[in-house]
C-alpha positions in Angstrom: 259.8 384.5 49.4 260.9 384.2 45.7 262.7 387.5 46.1 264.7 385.9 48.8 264.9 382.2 46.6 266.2 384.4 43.6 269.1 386.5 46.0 269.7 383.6 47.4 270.4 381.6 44.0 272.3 384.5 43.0 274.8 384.1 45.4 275.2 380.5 45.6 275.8 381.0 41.6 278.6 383.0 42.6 280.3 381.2 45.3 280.5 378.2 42.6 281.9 380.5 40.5 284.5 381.5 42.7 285.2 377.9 43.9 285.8 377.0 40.5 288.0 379.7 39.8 290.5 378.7 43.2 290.3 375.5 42.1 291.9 376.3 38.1 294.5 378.6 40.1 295.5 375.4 42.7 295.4 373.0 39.5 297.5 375.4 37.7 300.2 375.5 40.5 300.4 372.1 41.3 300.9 371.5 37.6 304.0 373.9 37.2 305.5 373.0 40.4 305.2 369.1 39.5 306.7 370.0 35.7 309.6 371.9 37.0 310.2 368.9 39.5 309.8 366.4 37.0 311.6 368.1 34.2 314.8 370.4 35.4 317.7 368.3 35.1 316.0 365.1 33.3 318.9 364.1 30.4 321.4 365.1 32.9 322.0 361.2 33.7 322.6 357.9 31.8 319.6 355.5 31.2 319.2 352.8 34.5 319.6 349.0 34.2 317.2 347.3 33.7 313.9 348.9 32.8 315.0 352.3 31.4 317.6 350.6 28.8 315.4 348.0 27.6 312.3 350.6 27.1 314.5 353.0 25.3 315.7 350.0 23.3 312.0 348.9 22.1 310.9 352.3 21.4 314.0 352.7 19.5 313.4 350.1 17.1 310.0 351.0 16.8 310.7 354.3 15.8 313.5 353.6 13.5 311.8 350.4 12.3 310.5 350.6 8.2 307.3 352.2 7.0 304.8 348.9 6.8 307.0 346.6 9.4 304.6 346.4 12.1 307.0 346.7 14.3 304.8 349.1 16.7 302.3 346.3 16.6 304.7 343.9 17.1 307.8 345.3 19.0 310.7 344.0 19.3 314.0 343.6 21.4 317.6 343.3 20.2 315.3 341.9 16.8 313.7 339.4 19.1 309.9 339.5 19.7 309.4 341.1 23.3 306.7 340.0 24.9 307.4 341.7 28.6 304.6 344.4 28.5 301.9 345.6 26.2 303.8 349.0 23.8 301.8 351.9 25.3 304.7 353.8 27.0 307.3 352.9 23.9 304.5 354.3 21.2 305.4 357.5 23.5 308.5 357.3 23.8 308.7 356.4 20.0 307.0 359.6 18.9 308.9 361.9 21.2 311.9 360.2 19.3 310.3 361.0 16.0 310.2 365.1 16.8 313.0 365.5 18.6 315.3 362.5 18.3 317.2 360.0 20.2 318.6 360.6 23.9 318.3 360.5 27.7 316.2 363.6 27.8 313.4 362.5 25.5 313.2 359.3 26.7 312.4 360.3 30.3 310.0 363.0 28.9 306.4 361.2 28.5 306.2 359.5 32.0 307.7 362.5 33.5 305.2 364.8 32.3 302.5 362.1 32.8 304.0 361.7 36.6 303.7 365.4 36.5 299.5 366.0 35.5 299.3 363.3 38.4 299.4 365.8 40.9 296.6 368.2 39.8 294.8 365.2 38.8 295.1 363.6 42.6 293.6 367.2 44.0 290.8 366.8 41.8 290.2 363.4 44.1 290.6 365.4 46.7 287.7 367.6 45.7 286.0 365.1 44.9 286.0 363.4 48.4 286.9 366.0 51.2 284.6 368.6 52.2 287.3 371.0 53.3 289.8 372.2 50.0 292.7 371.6 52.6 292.6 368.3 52.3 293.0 368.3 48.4 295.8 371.0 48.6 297.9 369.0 51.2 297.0 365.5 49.5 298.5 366.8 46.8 301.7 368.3 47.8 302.2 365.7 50.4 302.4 363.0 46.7 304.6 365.6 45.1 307.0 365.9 47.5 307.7 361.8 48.6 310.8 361.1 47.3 309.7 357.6 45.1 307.1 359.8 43.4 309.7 361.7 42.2 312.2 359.0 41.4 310.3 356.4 39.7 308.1 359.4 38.1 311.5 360.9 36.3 312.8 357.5 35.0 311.6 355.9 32.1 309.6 353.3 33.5 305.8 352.9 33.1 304.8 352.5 36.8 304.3 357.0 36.7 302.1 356.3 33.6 300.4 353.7 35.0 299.4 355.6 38.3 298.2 358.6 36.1 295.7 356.7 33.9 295.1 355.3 37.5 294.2 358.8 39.0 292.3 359.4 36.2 290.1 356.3 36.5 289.7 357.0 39.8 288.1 360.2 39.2 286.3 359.3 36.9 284.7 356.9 39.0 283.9 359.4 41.4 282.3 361.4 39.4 280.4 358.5 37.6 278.7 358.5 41.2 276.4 361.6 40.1 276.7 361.5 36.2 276.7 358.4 34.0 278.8 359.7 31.5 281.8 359.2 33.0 281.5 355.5 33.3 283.2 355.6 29.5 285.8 357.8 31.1 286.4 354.7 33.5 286.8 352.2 30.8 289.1 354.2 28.8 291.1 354.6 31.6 291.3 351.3 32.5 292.0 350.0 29.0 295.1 352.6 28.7 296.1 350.7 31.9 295.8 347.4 30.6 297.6 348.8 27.3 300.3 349.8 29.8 300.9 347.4 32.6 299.1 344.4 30.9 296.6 342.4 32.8 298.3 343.3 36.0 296.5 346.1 35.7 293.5 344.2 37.1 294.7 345.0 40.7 293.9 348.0 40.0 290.9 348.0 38.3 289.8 346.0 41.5 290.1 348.6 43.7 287.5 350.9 41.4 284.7 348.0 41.7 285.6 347.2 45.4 285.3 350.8 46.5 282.1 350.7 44.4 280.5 347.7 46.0 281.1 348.7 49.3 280.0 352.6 48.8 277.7 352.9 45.9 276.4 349.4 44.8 273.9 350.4 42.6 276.3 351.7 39.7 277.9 348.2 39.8 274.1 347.3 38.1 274.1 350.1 35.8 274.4 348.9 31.8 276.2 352.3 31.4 279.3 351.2 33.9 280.1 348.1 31.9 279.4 349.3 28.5 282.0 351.6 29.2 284.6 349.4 30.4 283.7 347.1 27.3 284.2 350.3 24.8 287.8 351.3 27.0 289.2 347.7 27.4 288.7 347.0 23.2 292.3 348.5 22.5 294.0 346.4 25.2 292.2 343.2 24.5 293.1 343.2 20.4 296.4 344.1 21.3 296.8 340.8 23.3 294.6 339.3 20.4 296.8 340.5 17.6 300.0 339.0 20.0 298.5 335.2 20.2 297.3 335.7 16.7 300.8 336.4 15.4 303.4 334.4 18.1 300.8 331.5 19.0 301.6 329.9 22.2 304.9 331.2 22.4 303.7 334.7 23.4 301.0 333.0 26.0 304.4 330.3 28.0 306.7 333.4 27.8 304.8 337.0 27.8 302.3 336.1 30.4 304.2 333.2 32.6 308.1 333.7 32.6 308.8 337.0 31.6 308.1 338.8 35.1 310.1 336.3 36.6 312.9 336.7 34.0 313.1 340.1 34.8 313.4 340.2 38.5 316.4 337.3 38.0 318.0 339.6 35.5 317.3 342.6 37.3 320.9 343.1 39.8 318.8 344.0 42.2 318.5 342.4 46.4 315.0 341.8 46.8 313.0 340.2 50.1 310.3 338.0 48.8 309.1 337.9 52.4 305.5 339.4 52.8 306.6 342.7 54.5 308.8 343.5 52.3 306.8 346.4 51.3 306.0 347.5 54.7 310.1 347.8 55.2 309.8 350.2 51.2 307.5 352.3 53.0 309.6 352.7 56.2 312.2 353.6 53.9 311.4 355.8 51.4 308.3 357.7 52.9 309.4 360.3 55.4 309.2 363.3 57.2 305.2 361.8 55.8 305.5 358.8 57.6 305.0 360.4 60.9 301.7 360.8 60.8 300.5 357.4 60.1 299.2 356.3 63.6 297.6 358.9 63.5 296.1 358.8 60.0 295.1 355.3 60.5 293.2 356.1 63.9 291.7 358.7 61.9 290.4 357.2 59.0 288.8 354.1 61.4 286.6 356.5 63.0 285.4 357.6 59.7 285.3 354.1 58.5 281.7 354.8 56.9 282.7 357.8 55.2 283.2 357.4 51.3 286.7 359.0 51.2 288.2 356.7 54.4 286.1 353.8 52.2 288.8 355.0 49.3 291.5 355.0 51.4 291.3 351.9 53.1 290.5 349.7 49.5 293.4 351.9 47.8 296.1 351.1 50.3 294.9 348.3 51.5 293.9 345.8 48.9 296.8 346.9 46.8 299.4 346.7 49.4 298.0 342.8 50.1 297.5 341.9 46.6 301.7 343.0 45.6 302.9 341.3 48.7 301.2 337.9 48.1 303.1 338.3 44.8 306.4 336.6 44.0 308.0 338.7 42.2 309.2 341.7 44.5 310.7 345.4 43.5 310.6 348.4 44.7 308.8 350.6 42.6 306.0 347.9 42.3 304.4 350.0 45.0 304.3 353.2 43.4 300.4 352.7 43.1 299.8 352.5 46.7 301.7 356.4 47.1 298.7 358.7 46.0 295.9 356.7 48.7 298.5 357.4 51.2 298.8 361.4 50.6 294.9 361.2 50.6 295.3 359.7 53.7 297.7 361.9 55.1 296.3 364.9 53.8 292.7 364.3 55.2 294.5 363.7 58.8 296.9 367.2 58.3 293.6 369.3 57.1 292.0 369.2 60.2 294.9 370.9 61.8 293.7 374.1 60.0 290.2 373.7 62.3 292.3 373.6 65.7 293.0 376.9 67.8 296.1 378.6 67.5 298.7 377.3 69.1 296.9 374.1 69.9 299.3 371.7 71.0 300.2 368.8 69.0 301.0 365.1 69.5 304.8 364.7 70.7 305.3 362.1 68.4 305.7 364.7 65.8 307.9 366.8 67.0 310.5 363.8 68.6 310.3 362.4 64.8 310.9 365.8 63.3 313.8 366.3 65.6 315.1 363.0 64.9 314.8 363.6 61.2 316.7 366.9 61.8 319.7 365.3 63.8 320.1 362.6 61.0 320.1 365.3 58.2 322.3 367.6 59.6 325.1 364.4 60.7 324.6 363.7 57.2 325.2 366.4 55.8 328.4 367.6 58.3 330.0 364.2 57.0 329.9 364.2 53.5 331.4 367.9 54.0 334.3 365.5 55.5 335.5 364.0 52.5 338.0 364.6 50.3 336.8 366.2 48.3 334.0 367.1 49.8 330.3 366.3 48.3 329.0 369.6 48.3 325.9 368.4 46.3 324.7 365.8 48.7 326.1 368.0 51.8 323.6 370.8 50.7 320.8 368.8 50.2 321.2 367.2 53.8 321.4 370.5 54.8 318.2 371.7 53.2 316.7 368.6 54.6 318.2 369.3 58.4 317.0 373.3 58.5 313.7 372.5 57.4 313.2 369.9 60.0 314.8 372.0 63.1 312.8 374.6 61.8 309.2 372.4 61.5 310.1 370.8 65.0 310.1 373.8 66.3 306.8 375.5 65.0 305.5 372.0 66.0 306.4 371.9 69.5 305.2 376.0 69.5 301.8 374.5 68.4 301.9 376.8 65.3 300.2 375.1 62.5 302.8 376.9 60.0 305.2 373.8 60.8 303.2 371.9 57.6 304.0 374.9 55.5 307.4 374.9 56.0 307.6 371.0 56.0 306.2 371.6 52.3 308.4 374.2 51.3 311.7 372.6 52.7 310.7 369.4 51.0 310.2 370.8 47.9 313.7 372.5 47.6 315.1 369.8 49.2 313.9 367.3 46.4 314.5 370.7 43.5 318.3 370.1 44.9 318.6 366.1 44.6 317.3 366.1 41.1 319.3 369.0 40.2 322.4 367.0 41.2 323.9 363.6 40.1 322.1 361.5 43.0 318.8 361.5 41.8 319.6 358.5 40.6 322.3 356.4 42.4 322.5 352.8 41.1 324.0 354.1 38.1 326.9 354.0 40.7 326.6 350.4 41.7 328.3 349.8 38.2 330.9 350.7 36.0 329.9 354.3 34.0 328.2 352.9 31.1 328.6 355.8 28.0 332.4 356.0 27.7 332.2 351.8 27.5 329.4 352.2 25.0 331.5 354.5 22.9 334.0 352.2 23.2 332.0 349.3 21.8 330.2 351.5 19.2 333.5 351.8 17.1 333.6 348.4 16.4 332.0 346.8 12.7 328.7 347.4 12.9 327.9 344.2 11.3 328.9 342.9 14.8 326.1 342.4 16.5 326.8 340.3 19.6 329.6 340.8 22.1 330.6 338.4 25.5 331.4 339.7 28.5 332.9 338.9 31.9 330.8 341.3 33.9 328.2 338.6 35.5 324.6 340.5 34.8 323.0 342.0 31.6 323.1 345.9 31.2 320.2 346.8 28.7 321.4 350.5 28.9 324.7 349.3 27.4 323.0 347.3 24.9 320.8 350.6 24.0 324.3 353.0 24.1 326.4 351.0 21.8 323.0 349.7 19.7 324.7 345.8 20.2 323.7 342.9 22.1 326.1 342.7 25.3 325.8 338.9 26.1 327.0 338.0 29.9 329.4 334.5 30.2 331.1 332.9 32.5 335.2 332.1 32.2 334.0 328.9 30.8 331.6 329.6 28.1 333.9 332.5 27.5 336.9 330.0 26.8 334.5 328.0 24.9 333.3 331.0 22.3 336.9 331.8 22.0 337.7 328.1 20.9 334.6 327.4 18.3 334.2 331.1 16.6 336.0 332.2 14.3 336.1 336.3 15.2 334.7 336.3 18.7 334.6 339.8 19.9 334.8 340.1 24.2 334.4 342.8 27.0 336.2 342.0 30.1 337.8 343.5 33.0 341.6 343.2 33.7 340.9 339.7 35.6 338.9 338.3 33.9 341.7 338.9 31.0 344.2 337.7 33.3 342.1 334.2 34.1 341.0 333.7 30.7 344.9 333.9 29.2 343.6 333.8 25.2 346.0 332.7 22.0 346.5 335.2 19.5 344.4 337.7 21.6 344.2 341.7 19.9 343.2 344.4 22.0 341.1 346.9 20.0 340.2 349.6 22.7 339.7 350.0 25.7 337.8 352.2 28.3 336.5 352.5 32.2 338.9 349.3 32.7 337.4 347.4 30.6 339.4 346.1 27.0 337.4 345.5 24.3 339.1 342.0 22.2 339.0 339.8 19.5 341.2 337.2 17.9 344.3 338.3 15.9 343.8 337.8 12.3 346.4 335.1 10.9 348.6 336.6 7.8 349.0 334.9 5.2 
């Protein structure tokens, strides 16, 4: 009998070794496949309006700011204090400028390679939760390959470094389940967070303790659990002390009340602030995943009880309640709610490796693949139409159509290598959109914004502040030409023209035309746009 215990011992000692040997090599993978993804191509475009120029402004003058200015406590905008979010992601972005210097590429690079260890880090959860290693493995591509993961996650916003420190808290308290010692790992996590988002991020520290209440209770009691988020919230909480400390009740009426809503009316951006409106994000942005959802949901109710549908449904449903009851509405707000939904999916799309082969499967996937398949493939015949043609955007239609024809096909076959070629044909499909121009494409909702900047740049540098006739603020113009770009309308225009004495203005050719200014000289001009000022009188 002890014989047996110790051969018995011996070989469970070496299946654990083997598991944890698959699961370095799947960890591995994921994390090259999401750094090539969130990497190849990344200083290729100019910084976005609104978040991207005003981050790269901020970390800008924190890096370039003088030794003993504070300025990294105390960061700034334009030389104004900026109270908009807590300096996390611009101390990042402010060292990568220190090492390598000053451009598109290195300001995209921390949140894209923190986007990036999100991947490995959400099959981890998956490990944690499923049974079967499926699960993990598809939850995991299934987040790599949506399309806003790997938007928002390339641009130089915080919501990808948010979700990561989110991932890792969330494992954390997973494992915190079995061994104390994590609960630190929990409050660190949450206090980079807070550090990141600001108290926003107590959404998402709400899902950790509802999860907890509802499937493990008892670590809710534990003095550990707190003591550790006491230790990890320290950082955020003198931050925001240091802040009312030094700008009084002017940081408290404009960081934590008006700025959000500033920044949604600067933003040029058409929101809904109806409830849905991020229901109609999701219909949007979330396919070929999105076909398995009634599925998924029916799913996860009959494993209500289970901890990982118990995950799932306080993930992506508390969060997707708690942003739509907010005002303030944009897009990537829901970014959070992406990595509970591949968990989700991937759960559902595992138990298709249990089924016989060629087991037939619902016809709801293989009408939406076909559908999917039809709409790439017009797509991708009619940009192949113009003149010229858009051989970028018709190849990655094409990529998109193939790999759905060929999935709907393997679908309606009932031959469960449909989901590996939906993953592969996703992938390249995404590897071609971010190796073109489109990645990002409300940089063309505007005029090109470097060859204005350069424009601008040329002028005095001791002039700091220029009007302009183009209706909403561009922060990546302010960051390009390293002035403040001030937007005015005809009358405030005719009005700074009048009272100051060397008024420098951007406009367009009618706003130049309306305006019709006295002794009016045109120092350059670029895009359409003439950069002027007022002739100098000789004496």
């Amino acid at each position: 009998m002890q014989q047996g215990s110790f051969i018995w011992g011996h070989r469970e000692k070496q299946h654990r070794a083997l598991d944890k040997w698959i699961d370095r090599v799947w960890i591995l993978v994921l994390l090259l496949a999401a750094v090539l993804l969130f990497s190849i191509n990344l200083g290729g475009l100019p910084l976005r309006d609104w978040d991207e120029g005003t981050i790269a402004q901020v970390s800008r003058e924190i890096w370039s700011a003088p030794a003993g200015s504070m300025r990294w406590l105390y960061p700034t905008l334009g030389g104004e204090p900026y109270y908009n979010k807590p300096p996390l992601t611009h101390w990042l972005i402010a060292g990568v400028y220190s090492v390598v210097g000053v451009n598109e590429w290195t300001t995209r690079l921390p949140g894209a390679i923190l986007t990036a260890l999100s991947v490995p880090l959400l099959y981890c959860i998956g490990r944690e939760i499923f049974r079967q290693r499926w699960a993990a493995i598809y939850s995991a591509l299934i987040y790599l390959t949506m399309l806003p993961v790997v938007r928002y996650g390339r641009l130089a916003m915080i919501d990808g470094v948010v979700v990561c420190f989110l991932l890792v808290m969330m494992l954390c308290v997973l494992r915190s389940r079995r061994d104390l010692r994590y609960c630190l790992g929990v409050g660190v996590s949450f206090g980079l967070i807070c550090l990141t988002q600001g108290f926003l991020g107590i959404i998402l520290g709400a899902i950790a303790i509802i999860f907890l209440f509802w499937d493990t209770p008892r670590l809710l009691t534990s003095y550990y659990f707190w003591t550790g988020i006491f230790i990890g919230i320290l950082p955020a909480v003198g931050w925001y002390v240091a802040q009312i400390w030094h700008y009084g009740y002017a940081f408290i009426e404009v960081g934590w009340q008006n700025q959000s809503r500033n920044q949604v009316e600067t933003f040029r951006i058409k929101t809904s602030q109806a409830p849905w409106y991020y229901m109609i994000e999701l219909l949007k942005w979330t396919w070929p995943w999105l076909l398995f959802l009634p599925q998924t949901v029916s799913y996860i109710w009959e494993n209500r009880n289970l901890s990982w549908a118990k995950l799932i449904q306080v993930w992506c449903g508390f969060y997707l309640l708690s942003i739509s009851l907010i005002d303030a509405k944009l897009p990537w707000y829901i970014f959070p709610i992406y990595p509970g939904l591949a968990l989700a999916f991937g759960a559902l799309l595992a138990e298709t490796e249990n089924l016989p082969l060629l087991s037939a499967y619902p016809r709801s996937w293989v009408a939406g693949l076909s559908v999917l398949a039809v709409i790439a493939s017009a797509s991708s015949m009619y940009f192949s139409w113009g003149i010229p043609p858009k051989t970028d955007l018709q190849l990655i239609f094409a990529a998109v159509g193939i790999t759905m024809i060929l999935a709907a096909i393997l679908a309606e076959r009932g031959d469960k290598q449909f989901l590996k070629i939906l993953f592969w044909g996703s992938y390249i499909s995404l590897f071609l959109l971010v190796k073109s121009n489109y990645w990002a494409w409300e940089l063309s909702e505007a005029y090109p914004v470097k060859p204005v900047a350069t424009m601008i740049s040329r002028v005095n540098p001791a002039v700091k502040k220029i009007y302009t006739s183009f209706p909403q603020h561009r922060s990546s113009l302010d960051f390009y030409s390293d002035r403040t770009i001030i937007p005015a309308t005809v009358g405030e225009l005719q009005y700074y023209w009048h009272y100051d004495s060397k008024p420098y203005f951007l406009l367009n050719a009618a706003a130049l035309h309306n305006l019709q200014l006295e002794s009016m000289k045109i120092i350059d001009q670029a895009e359409g746009w003439k950069l002027v000022t007022k002739e100098t009188p000789r004496l």
